[in-house]
SERO-4910 file (N, C-alpha, C, O; in steps of 0.05 Angstrom, whole numbers):
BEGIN
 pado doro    nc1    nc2    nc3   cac1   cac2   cac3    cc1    cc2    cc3    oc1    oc2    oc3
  Unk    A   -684    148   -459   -687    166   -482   -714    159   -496   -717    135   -502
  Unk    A   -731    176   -502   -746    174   -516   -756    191   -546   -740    210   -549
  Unk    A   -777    191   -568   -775    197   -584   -775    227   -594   -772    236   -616
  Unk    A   -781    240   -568   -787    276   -563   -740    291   -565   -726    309   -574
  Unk    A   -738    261   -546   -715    273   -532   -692    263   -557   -669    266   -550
  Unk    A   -695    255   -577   -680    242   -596   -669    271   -607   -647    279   -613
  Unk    A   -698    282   -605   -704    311   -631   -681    331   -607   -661    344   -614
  Unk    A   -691    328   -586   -664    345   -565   -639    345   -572   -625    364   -578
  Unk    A   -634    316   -571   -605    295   -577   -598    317   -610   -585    338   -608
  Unk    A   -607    310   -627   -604    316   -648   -602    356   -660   -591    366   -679
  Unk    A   -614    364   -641   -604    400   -630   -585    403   -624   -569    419   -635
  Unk    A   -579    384   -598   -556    391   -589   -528    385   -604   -507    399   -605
  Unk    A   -536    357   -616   -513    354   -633   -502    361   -661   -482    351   -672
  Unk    A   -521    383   -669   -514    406   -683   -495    428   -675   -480    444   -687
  Unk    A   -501    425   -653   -479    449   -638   -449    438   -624   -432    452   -613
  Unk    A   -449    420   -626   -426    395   -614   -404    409   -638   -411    411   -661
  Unk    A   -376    419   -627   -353    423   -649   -347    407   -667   -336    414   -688
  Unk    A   -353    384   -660   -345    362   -679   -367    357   -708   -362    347   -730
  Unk    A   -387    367   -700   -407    371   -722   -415    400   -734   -427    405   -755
  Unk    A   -403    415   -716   -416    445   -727   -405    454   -757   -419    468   -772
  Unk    A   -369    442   -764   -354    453   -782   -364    432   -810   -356    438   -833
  Unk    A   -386    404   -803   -397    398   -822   -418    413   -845   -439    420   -835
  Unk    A   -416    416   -860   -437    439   -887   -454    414   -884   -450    390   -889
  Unk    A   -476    428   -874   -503    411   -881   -522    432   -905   -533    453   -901
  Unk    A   -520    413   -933   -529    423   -959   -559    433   -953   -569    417   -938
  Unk    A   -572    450   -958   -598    461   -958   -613    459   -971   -606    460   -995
  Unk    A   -638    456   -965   -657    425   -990   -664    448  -1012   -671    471  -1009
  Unk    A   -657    430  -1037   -651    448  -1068   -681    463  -1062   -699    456  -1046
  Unk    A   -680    481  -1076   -708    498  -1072   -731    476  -1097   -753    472  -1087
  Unk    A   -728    470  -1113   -749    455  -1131   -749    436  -1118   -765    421  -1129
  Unk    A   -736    421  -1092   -753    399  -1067   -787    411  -1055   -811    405  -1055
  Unk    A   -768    430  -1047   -784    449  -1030   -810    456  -1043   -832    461  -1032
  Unk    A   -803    456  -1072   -835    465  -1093   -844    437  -1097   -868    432  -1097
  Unk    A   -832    423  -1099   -841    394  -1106   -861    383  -1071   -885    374  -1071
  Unk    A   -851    385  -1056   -868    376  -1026   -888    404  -1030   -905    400  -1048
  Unk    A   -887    421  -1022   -910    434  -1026   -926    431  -1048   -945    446  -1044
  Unk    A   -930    416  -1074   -949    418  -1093   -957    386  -1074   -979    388  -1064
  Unk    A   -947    364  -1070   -963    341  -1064   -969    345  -1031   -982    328  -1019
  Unk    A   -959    368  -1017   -977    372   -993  -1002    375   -989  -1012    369   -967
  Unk    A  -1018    385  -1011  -1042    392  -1020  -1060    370  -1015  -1051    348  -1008
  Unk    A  -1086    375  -1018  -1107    350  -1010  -1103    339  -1039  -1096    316  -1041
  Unk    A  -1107    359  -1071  -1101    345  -1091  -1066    358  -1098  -1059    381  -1096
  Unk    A  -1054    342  -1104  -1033    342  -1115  -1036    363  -1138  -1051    360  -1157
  Unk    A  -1017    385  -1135  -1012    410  -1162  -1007    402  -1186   -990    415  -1198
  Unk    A  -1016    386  -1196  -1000    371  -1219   -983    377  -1244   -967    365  -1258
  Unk    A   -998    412  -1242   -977    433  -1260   -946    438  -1245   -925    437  -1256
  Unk    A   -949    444  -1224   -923    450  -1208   -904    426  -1205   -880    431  -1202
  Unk    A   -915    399  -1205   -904    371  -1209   -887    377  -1240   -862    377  -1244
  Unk    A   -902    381  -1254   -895    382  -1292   -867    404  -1294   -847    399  -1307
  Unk    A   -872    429  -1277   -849    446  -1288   -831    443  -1261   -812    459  -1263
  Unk    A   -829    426  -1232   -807    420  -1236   -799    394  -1248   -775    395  -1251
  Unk    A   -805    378  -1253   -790    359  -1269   -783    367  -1307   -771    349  -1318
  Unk    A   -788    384  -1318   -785    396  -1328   -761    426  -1327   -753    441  -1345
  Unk    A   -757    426  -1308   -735    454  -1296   -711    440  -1307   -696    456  -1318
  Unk    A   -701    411  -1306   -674    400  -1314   -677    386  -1336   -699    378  -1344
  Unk    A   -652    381  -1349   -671    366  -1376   -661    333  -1365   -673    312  -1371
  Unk    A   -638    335  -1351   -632    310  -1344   -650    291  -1328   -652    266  -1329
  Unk    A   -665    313  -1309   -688    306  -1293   -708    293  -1312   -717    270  -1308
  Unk    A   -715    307  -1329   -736    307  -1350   -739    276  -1369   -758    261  -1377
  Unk    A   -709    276  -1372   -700    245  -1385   -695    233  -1368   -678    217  -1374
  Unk    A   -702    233  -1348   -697    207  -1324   -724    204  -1316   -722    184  -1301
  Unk    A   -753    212  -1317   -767    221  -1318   -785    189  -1340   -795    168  -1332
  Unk    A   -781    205  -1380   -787    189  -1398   -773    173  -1390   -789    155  -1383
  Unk    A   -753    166  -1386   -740    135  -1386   -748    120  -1366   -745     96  -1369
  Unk    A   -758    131  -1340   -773    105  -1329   -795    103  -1341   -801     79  -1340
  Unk    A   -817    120  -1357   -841    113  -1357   -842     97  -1391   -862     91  -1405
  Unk    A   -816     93  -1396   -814     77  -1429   -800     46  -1417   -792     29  -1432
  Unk    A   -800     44  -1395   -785     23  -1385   -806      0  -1388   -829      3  -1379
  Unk    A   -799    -24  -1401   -815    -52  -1400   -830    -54  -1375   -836    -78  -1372
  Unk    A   -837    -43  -1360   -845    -49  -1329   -866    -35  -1334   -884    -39  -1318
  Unk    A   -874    -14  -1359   -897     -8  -1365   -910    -14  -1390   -934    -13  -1393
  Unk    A   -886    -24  -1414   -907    -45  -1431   -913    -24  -1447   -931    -31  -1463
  Unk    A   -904      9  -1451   -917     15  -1472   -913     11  -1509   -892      4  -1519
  Unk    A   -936     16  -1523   -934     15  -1548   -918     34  -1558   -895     28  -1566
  Unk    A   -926     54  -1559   -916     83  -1565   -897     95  -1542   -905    102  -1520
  Unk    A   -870     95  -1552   -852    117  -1528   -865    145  -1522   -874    163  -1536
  Unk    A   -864    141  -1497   -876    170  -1479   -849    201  -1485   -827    198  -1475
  Unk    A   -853    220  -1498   -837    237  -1508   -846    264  -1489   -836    286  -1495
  Unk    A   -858    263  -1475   -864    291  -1464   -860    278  -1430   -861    254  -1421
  Unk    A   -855    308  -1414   -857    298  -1388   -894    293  -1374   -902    279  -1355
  Unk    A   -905    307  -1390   -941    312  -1385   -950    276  -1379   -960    266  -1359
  Unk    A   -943    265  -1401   -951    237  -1412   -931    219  -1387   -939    201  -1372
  Unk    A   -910    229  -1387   -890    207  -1362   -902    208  -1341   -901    188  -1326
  Unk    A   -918    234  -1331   -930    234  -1302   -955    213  -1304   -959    197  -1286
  Unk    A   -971    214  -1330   -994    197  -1326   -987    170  -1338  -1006    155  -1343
  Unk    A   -967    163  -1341   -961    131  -1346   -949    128  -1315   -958    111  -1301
  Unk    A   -933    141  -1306   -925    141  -1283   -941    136  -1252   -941    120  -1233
  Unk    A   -958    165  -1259   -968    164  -1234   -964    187  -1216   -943    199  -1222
  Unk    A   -974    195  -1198   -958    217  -1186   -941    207  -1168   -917    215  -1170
  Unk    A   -946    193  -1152   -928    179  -1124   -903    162  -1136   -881    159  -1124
  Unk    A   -907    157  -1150   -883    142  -1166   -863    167  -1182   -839    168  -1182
  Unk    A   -880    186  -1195   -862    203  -1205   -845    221  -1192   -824    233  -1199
  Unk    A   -861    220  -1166   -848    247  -1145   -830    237  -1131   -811    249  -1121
  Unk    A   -836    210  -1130   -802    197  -1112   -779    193  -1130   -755    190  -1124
  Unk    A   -792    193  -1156   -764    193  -1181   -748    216  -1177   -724    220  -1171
  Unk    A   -771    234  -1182   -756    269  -1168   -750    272  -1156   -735    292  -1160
  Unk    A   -748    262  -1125   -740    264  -1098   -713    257  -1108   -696    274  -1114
  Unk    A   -711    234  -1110   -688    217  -1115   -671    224  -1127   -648    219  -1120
  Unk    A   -676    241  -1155   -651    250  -1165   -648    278  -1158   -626    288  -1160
  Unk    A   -676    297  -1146   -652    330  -1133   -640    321  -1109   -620    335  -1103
  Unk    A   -646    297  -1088   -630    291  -1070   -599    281  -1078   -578    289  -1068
  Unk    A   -603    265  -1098   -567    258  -1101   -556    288  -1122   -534    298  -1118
  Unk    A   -568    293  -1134   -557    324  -1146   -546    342  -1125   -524    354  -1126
  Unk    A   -568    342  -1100   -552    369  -1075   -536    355  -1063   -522    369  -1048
  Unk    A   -528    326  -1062   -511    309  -1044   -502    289  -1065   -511    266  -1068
  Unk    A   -480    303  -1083   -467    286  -1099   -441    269  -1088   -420    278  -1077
  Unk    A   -446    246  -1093   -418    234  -1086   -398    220  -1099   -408    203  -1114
  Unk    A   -370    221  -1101   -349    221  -1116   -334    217  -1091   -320    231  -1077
  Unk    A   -342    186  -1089   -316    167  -1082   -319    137  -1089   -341    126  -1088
  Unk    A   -302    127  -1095   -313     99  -1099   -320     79  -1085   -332     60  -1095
  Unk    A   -314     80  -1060   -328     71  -1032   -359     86  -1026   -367     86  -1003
  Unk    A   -371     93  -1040   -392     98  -1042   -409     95  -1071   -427    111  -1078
  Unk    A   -400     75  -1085   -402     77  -1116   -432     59  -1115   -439     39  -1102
  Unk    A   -447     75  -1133   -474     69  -1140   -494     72  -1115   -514     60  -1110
  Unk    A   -480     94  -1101   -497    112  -1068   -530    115  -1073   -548    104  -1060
  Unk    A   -533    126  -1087   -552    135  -1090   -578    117  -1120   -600    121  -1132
  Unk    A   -563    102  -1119   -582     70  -1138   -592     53  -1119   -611     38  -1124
  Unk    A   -579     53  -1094   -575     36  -1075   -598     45  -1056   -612     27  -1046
  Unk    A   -605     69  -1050   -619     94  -1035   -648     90  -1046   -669     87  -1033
  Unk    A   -645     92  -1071   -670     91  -1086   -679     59  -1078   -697     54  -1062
  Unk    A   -668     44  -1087   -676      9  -1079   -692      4  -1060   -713     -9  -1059
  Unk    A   -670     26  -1032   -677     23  -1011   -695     31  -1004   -707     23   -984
  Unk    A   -704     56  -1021   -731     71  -1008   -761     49  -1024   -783     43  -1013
  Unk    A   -753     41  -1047   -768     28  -1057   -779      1  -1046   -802     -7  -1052
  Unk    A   -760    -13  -1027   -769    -34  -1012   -785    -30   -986   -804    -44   -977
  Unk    A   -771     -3   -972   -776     10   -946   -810     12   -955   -825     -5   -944
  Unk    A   -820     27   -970   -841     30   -981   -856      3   -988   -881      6   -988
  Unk    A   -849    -19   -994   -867    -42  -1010   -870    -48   -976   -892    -55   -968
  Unk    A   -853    -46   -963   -852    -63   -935   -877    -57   -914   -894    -70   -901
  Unk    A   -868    -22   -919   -892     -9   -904   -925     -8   -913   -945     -6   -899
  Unk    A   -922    -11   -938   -952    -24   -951   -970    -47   -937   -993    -45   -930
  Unk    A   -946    -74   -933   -950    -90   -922   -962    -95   -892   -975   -115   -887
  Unk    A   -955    -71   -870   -961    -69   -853   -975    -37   -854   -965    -15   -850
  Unk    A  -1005    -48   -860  -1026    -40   -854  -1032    -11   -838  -1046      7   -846
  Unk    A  -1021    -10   -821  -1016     16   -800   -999     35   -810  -1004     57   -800
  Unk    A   -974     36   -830   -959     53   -835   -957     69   -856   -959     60   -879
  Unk    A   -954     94   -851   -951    107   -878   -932     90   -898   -918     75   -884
  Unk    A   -927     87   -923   -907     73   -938   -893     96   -949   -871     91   -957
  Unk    A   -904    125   -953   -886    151   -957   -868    156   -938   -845    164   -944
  Unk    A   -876    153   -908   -853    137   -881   -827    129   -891   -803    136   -891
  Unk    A   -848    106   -902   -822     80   -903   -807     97   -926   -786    108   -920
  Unk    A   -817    100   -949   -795    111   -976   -777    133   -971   -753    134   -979
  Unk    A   -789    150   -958   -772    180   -944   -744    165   -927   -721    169   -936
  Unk    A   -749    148   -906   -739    134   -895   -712    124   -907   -690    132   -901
  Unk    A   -718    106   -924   -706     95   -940   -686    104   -953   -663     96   -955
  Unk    A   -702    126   -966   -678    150   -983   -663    163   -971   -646    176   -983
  Unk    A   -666    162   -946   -646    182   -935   -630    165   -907   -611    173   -894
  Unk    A   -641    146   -905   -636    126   -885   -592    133   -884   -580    136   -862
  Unk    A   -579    134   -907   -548    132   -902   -536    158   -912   -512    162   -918
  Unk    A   -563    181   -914   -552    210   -927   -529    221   -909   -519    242   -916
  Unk    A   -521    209   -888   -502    218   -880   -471    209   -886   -453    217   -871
  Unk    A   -465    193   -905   -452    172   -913   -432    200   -934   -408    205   -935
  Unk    A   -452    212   -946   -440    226   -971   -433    251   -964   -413    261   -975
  Unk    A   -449    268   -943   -448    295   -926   -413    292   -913   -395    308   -918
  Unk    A   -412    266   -894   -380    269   -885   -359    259   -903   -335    262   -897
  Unk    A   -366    245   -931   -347    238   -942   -337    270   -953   -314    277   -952
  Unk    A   -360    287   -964   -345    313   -971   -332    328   -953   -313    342   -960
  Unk    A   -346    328   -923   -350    351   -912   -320    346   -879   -315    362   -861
  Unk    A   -308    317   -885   -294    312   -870   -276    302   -876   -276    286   -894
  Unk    A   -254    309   -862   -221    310   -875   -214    271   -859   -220    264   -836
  Unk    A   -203    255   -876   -196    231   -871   -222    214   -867   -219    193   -854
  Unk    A   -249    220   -877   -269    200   -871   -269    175   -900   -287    159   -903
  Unk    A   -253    177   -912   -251    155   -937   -239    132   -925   -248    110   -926
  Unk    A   -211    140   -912   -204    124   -888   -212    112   -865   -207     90   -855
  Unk    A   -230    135   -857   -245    114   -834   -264     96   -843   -267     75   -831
  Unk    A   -279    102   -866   -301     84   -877   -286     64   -891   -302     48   -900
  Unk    A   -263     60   -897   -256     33   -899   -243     12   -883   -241    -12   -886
  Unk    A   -233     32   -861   -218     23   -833   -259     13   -824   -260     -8   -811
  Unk    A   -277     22   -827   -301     14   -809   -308    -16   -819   -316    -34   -803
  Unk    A   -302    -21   -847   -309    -32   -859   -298    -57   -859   -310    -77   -867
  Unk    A   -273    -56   -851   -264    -78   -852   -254    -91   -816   -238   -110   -812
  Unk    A   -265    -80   -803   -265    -79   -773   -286    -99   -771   -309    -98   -779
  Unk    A   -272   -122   -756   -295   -148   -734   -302   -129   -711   -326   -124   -709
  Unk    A   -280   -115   -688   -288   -114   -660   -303   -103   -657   -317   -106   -637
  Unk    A   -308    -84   -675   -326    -60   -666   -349    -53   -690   -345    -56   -714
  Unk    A   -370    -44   -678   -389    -31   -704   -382     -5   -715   -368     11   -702
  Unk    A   -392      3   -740   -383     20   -761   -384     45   -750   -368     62   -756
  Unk    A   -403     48   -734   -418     80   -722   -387     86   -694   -371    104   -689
  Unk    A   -395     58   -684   -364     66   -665   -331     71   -673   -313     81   -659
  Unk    A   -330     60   -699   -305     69   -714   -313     94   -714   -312    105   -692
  Unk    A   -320    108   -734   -329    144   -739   -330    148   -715   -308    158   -710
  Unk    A   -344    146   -692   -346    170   -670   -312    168   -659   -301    190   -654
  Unk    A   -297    142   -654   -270    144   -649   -254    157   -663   -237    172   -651
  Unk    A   -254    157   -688   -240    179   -705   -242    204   -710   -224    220   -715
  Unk    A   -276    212   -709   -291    240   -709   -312    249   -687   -324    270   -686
  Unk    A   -312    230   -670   -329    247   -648   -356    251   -653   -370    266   -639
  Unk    A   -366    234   -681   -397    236   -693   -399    218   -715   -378    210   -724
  Unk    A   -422    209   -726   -423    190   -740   -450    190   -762   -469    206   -761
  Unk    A   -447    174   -778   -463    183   -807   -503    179   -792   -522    190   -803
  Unk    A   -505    168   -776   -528    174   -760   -539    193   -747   -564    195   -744
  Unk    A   -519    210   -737   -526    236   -722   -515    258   -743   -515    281   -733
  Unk    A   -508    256   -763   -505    278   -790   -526    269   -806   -539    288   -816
  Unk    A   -534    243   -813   -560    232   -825   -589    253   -811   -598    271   -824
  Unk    A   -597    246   -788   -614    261   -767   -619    284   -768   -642    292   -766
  Unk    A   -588    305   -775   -595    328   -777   -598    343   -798   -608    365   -798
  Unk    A   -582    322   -831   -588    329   -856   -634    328   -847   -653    343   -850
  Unk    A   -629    304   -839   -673    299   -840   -684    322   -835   -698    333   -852
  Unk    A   -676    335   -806   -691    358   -797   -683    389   -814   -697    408   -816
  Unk    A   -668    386   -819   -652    415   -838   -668    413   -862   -676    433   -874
  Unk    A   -674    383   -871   -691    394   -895   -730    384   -889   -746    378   -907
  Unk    A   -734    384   -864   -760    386   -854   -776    360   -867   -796    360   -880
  Unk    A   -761    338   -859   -768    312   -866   -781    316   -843   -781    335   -827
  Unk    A   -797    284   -842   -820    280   -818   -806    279   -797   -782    278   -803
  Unk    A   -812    280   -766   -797    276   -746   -794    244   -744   -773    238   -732
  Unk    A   -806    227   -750   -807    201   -742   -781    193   -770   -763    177   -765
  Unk    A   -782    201   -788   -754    198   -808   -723    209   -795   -703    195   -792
  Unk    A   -727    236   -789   -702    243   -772   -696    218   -750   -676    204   -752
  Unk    A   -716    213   -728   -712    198   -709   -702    171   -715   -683    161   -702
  Unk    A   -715    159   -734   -711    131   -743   -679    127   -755   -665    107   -752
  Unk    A   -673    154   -769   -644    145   -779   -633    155   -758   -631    134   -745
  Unk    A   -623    174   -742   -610    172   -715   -611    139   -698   -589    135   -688
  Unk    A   -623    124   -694   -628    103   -694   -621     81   -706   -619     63   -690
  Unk    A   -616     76   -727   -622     58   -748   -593     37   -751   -589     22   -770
  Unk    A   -579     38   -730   -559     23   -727   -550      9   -698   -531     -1   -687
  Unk    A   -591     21   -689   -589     17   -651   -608    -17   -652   -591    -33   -645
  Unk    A   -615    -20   -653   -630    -49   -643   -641    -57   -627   -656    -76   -629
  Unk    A   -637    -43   -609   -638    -53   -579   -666    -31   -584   -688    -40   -575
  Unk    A   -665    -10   -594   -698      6   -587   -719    -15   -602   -743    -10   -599
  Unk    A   -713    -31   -613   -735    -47   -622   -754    -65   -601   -776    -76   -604
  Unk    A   -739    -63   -582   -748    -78   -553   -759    -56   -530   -767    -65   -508
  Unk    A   -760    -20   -537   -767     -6   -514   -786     -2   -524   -789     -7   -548
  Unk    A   -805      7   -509   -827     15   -513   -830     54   -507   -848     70   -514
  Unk    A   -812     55   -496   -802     84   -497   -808    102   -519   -813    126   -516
  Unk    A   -805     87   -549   -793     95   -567   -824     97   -586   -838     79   -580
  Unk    A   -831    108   -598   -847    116   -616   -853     80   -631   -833     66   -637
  Unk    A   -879     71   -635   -882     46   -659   -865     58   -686   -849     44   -699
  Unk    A   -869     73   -690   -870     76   -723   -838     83   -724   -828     77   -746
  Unk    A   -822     93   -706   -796     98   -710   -783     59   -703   -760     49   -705
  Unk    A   -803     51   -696   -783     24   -694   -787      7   -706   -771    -12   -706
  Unk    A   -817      9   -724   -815     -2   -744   -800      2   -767   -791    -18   -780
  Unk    A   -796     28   -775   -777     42   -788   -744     38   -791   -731     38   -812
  Unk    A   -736     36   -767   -708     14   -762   -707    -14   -767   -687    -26   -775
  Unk    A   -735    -28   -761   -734    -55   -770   -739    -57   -804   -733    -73   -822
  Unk    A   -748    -42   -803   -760    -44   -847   -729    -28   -856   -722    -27   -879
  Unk    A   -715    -17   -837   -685    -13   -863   -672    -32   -863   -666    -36   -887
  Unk    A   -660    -56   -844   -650    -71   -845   -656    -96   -855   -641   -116   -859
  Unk    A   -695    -92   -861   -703   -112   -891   -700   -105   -911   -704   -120   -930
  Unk    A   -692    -79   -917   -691    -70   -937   -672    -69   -945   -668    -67   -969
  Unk    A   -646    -70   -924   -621    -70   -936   -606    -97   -953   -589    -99   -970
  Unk    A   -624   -118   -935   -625   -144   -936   -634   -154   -965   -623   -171   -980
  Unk    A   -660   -137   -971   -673   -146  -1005   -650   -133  -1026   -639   -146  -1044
  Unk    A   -643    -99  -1018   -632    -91  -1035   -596   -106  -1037   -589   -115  -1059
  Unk    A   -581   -109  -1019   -562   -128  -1025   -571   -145  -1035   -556   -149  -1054
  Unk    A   -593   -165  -1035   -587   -191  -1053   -586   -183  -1077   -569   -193  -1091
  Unk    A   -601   -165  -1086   -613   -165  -1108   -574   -154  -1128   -563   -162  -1149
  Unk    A   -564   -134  -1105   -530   -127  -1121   -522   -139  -1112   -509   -126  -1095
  Unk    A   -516   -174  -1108   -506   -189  -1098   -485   -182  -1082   -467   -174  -1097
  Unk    A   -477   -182  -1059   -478   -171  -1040   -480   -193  -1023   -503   -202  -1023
  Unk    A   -460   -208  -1005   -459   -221   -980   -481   -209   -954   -480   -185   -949
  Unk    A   -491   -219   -945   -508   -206   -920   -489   -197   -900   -468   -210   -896
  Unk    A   -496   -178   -889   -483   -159   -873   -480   -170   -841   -489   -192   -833
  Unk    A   -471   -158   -830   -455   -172   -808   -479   -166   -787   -480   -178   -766
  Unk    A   -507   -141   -796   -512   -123   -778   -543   -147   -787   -561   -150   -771
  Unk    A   -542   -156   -808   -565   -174   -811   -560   -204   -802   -577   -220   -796
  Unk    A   -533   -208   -801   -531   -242   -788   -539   -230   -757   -545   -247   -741
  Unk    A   -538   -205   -750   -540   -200   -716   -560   -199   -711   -564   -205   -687
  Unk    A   -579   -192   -722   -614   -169   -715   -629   -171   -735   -648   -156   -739
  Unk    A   -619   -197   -758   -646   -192   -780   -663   -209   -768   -687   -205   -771
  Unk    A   -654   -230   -752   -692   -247   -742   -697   -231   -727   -718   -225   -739
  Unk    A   -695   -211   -703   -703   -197   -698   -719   -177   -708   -742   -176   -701
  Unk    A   -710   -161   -723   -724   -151   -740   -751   -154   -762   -766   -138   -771
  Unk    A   -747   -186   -764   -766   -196   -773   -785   -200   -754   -809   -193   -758
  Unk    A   -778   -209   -737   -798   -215   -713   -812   -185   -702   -836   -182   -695
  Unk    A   -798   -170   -701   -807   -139   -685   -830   -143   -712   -847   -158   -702
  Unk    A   -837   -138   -737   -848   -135   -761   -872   -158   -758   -895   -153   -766
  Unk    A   -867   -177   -750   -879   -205   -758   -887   -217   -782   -909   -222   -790
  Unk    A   -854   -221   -797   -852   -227   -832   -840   -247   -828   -821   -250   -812
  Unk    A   -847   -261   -840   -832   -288   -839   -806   -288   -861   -805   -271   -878
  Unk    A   -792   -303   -859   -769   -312   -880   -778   -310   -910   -770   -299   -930
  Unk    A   -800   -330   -903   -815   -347   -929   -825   -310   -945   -819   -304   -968
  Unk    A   -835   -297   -933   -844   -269   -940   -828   -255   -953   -830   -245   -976
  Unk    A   -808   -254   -933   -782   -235   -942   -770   -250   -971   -765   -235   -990
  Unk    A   -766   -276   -973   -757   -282   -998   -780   -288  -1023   -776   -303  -1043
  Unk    A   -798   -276  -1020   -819   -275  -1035   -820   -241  -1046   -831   -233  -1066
  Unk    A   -810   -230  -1034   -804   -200  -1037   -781   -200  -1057   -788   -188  -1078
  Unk    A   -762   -207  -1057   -738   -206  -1067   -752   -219  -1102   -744   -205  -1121
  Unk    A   -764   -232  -1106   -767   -234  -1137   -796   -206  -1141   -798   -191  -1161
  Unk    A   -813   -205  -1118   -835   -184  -1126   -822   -164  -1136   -826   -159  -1160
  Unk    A   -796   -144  -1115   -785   -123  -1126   -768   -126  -1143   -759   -104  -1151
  Unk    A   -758   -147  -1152   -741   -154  -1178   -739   -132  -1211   -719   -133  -1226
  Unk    A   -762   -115  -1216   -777   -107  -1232   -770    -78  -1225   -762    -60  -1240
  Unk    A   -776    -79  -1203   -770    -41  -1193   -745    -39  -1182   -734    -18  -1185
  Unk    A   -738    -51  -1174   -702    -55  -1172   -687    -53  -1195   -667    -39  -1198
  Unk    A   -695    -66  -1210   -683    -67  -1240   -681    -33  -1258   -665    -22  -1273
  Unk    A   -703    -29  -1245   -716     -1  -1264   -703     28  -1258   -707     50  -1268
  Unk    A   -688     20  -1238   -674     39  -1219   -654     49  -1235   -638     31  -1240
  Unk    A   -647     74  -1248   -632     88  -1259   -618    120  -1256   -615    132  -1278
  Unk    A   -610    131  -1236   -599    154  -1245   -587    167  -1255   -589    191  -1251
***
């Protein structure tokens, strides 16, 4: 398999019965205005302003990061105009991402409690990680990141008994989590993850990477696209920073494949726990 034929894989398994009767949500239309204004060579910065401005909750999630101690201001920022330029644009637009993504994919279960705080973290480290290595987009890594477990919340609504299987996965030694779900449903939060990516015209190397992102073993083909395997190795550091930080035991999938993963990357330990106090600050700041 390689990284053309993933995108095949991922067609076809749209049409598979077991996934077709899934509702895959359709990316809110103020996404859709929001990527087209920063597609641009300069960023729209008016079309940035009125959608974050279209919600007011958006709007106050918005001032409240850019009044957050992490920026030190004198005077509270009261307009959204002023939050973009204390902010930033790249910083503001992933705030936005972040909250119309958990708005069109709300979740209401408690086996998924603080989904989308967690998402954000994740895209936030995915991103510091990909900075780090020189070669990669770090909008990659953050896209990545944020959507890395969007399929987590799509089958909790969209599938009858998956609260059960996700805690039957969860508490399972013999087997991994992806192979619980496909035994119970015939598909799993990676190949509904994949196709939420492409439905809402995420990059192809983002679709590919979360179809993936619980495989390991592509970290070793060369078959496989660099950047989709770096992309699998930077979620499982990322999952790694963002658990410590919600204390959080390390995961079974990191005592298996995190030196690996480090090694595919070439980060040392000493790195990785030098990260964990850097993002301390933007972890913290994380609010929806």
């Amino acid at each position: 398999m390689t990284s053309s034929s993933i995108d095949q894989d991922i067609d076809t398994a749209r049409r598979q019965p077991a996934v077709r009767d899934i509702l895959i949500p359709p990316c809110p239309e103020l996404l859709l205005r929001l990527k087209e204004a920063v597609a641009q060579s300069e960023p729209d910065l008016g079309v940035i302003e009125q959608v974050a401005s279209a919600d007011v909750a958006m709007a106050a999630a918005l001032m409240r990061a850019a009044n957050s101690p992490l920026h030190g201001l004198a005077q509270p920022v009261r307009t959204v105009g002023l939050a973009l330029t204390v902010l930033g644009v790249r910083p503001a637009v992933q705030l936005l991402t972040g909250f119309l993504v958990a708005n069109a994919l709300p979740v209401r279960s408690a086996l998924l409690d603080h989904f989308w705080e967690s998402s954000q973290r994740r895209a936030i480290a995915c991103e510091h990680i990909g900075r780090q290595l020189y070669s990669l987009d770090p909008g990659l890594g953050y896209s990545f990141g944020l959507f890395c477990h969007v399929g987590l919340p799509v089958m909790m609504k969209a599938v009858r008994g998956y609260a059960g299987t996700m805690t039957e996965a969860l508490a399972r030694k013999d087997r991994t989590f992806t192979k619980t779900e496909n035994v119970n449903h015939r598909t799993d939060h990676a190949v509904v993850g994949a196709i939420v990516a492409r439905t809402w015209h995420l990059p192809p190397e983002v679709a590919q990477a979360i179809w993936l992102h619980h495989d390991f073993a592509c970290l070793g083909d060369d078959r496989f696209d660099d950047t989709v395997r770096h992309l699998v190795a930077m979620g499982l550091l990322a999952e790694y920073l963002v658990g410590h930080h919600e204390l959080l035991q390390p995961s079974r999938e990191w005592l298996q494949h995190g030196q690996a993963c480090l090694e595919h990357l070439h980060i040392s330990e000493d790195e990785l726990n030098h990260w964990i106090d850097e993002l301390h600050p933007a972890f913290e700041a994380v609010h929806l």
